[in-house]
Legacy VTK file of the C-alpha trace (Angstrom):
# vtk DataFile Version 3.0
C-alpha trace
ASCII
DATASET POLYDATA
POINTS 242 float
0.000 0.000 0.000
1.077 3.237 -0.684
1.771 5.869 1.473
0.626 9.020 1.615
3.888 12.288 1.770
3.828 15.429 2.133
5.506 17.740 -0.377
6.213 21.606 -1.117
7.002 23.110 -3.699
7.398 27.091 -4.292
9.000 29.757 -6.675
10.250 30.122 -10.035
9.095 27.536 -12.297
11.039 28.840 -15.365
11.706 25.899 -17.617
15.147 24.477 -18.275
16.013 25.616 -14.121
16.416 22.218 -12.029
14.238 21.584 -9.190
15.999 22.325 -5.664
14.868 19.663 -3.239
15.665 20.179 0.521
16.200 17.169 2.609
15.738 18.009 6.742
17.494 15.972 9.009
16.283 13.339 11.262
13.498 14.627 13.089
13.126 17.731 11.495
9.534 18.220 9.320
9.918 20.422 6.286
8.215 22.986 7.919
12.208 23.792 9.143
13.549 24.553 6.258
10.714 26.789 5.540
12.982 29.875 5.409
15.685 28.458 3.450
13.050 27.456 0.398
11.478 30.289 0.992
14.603 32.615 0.317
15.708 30.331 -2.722
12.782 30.330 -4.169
13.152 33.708 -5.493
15.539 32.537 -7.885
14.241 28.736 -8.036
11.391 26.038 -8.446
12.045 24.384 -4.870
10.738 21.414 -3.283
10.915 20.211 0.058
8.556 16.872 1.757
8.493 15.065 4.922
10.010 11.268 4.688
7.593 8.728 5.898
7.268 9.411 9.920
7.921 12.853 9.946
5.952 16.177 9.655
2.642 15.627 7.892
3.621 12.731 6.331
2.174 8.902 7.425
4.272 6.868 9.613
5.544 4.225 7.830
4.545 0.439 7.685
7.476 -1.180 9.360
11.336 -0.500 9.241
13.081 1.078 7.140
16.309 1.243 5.242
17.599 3.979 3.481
17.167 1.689 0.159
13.629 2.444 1.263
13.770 5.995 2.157
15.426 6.675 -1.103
11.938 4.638 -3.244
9.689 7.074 -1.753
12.530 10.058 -2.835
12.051 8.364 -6.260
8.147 8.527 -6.389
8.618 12.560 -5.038
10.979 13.015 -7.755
8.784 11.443 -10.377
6.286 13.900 -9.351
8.108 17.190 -8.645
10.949 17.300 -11.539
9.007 16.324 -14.390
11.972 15.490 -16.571
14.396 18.560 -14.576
17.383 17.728 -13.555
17.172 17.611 -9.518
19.781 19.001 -7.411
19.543 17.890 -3.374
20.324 19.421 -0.842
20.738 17.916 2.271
21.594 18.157 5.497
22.277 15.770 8.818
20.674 12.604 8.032
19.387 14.216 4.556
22.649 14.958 3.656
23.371 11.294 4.042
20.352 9.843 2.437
21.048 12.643 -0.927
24.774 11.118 -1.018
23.720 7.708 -0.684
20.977 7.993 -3.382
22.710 9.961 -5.968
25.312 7.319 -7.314
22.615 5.342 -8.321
20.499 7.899 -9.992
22.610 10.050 -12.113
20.061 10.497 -14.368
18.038 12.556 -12.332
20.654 14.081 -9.648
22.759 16.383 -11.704
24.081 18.156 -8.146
23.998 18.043 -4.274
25.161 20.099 -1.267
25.880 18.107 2.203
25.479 20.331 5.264
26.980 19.050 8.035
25.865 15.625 6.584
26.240 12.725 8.758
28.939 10.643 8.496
28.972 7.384 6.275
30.684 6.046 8.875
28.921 7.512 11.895
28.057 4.217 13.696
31.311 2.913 14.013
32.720 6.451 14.416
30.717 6.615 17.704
31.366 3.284 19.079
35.323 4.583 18.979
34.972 7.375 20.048
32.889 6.544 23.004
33.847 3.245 24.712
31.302 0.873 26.345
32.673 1.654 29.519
32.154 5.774 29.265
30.003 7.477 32.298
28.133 10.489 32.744
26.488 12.305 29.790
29.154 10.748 26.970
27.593 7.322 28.016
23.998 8.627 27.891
24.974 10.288 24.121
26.511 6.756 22.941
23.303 4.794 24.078
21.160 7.376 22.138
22.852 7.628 18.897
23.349 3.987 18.441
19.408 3.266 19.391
18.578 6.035 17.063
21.111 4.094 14.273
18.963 0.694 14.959
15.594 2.126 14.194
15.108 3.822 17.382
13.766 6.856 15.712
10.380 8.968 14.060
11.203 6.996 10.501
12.113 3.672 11.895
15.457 3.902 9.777
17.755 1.654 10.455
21.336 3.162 9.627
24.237 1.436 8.186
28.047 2.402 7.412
29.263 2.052 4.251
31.922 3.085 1.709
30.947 6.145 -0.174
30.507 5.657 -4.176
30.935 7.484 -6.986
27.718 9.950 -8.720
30.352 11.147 -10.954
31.354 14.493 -11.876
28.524 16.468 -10.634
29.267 19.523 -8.704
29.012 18.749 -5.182
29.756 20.988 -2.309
29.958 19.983 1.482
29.424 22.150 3.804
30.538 21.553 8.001
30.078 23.555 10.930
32.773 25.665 12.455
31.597 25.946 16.192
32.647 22.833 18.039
29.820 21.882 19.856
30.694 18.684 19.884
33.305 19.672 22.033
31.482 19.741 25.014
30.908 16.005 25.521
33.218 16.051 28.267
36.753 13.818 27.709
35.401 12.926 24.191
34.147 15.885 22.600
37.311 16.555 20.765
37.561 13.191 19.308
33.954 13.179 18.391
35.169 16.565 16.838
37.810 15.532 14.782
35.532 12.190 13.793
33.073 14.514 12.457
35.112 16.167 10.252
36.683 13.104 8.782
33.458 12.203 7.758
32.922 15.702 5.909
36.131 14.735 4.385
34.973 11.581 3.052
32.034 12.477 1.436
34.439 14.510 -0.998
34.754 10.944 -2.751
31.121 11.095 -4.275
31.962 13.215 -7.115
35.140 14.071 -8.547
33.973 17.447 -8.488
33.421 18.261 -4.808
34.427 21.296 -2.858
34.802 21.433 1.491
34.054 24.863 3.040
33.493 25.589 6.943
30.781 27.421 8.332
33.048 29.405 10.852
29.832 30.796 13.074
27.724 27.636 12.681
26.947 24.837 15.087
24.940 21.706 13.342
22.281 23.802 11.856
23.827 25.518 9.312
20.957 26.878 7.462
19.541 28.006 10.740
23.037 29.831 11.670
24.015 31.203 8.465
21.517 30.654 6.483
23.198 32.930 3.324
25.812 29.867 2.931
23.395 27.648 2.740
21.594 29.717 0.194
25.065 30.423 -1.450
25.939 27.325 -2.019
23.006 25.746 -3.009
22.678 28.831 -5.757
26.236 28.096 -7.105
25.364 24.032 -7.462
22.055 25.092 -9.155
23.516 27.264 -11.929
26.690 25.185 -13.075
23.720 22.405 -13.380
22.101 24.693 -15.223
LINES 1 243
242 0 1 2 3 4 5 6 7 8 9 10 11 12 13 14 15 16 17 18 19 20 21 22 23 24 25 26 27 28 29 30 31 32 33 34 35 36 37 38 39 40 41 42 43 44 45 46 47 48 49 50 51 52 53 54 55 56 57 58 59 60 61 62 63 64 65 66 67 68 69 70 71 72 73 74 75 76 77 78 79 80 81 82 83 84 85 86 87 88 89 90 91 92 93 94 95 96 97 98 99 100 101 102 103 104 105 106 107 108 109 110 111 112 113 114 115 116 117 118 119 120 121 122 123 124 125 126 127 128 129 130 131 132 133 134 135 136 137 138 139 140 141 142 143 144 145 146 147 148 149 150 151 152 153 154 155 156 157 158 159 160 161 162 163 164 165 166 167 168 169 170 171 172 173 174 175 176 177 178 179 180 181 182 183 184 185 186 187 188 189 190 191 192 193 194 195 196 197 198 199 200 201 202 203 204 205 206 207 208 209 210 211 212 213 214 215 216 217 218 219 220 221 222 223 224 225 226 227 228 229 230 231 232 233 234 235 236 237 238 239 240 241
């Protein structure tokens, strides 16, 4: 059965343009990244929807995979682009599920932009960082990301490392934040830090064409912080697609 998603879509239709879809992170409904589509949509025909358990959108019928998350991304896309070419952009968890789903879909996903995307390897990266036998609030963050990596979550998604593959050439730009929050975990924060980053780094392999930039004033939310290099960014990916 089918499930019912919801999906918005604003500004400039102009033909030829590719669509702009937003992906929130885990959690987040699109109603978040309101602003952000709001403010490219001056220039843009932009699309944002909530995945299957978040926001408006029904719960979905059992776990998930992000295999599965990306089907439903499929039917929006059939829906939305219309033949465009489709550039994502991502961030957290939806920067993860746009790099994970472009590789195989080059026909569609001519572009992306990770913000502060979460790292392909952000299971294992926490189980190192963080031993089994951490106290205190470290111990308490361990136990909650690696629930929320076995389903334990709004979308029931179940997440999985993996090596990052290939979309190509398509202009790509990652984005991470600047202000080490991170930090604060107290005795692991830094190596949580510099974990974080590495996994920025390696999402530079999905396109030959990829650029890394920091968000000096920016904690996770980068679009919330500085919301103009979000918009930047997303603007430059946009018109070399175009």
């Amino acid at each position: 059965m089918g499930r019912s998603v919801n999906v918005s879509c604003t500004g400039d239709a102009t033909k030829g343009k590719p669509v702009i879809v937003l992906l929130p992170g885990l959690g987040d409904g699109l109603d978040k990244m309101s602003a952000l589509q709001k403010t490219l949509g001056e220039k843009n025909w932009v699309c944002v929807y909530d995945r299957l358990g978040e926001g408006k959108s029904e719960k979905p019928s059992g776990p998930q995979t992000v295999s599965d998350v990306g089907k439903v991304l499929t039917a929006v896309l059939n829906r939305i682009a219309r033949g465009r070419s489709v550039v994502l952009a991502g961030h957290s968890l939806g920067g993860m599920i746009a790099a994970r789903y472009a590789p195989d879909h080059q026909d569609k996903v001519k572009g992306l932009v990770l913000m502060d995307a979460t790292s392909p390897t952000s299971v294992a990266d926490m189980k190192k960082a963080i031993p089994q036998s951490a106290t205190g609030p470290a111990s308490e963050l361990r136990a909650q990301s690696l629930a929320v990596s076995q389903g334990n979550n709004p979308e029931m998604l179940t997440l999985t490392d993996g090596e990052v593959r290939s979309a190509g050439n398509i202009p790509v730009e990652v984005i991470q934040h600047g202000k080490k929050y991170l930090a604060a975990v107290p005795t692991y924060g830094p190596r949580l830090e510099r974990d974080w980053s590495a996994g920025q780094h390696k999402w530079l392999k999905v396109s030959s064409r990829s650029t890394l930039s920091t968000a000096t004033n920016s904690q996770h939310y980068i679009y919330v912080d500085q919301p103009a290099i979000a918009v930047q960014a997303i603007q430059r990916v946009a018109a070399r697609v175009h």
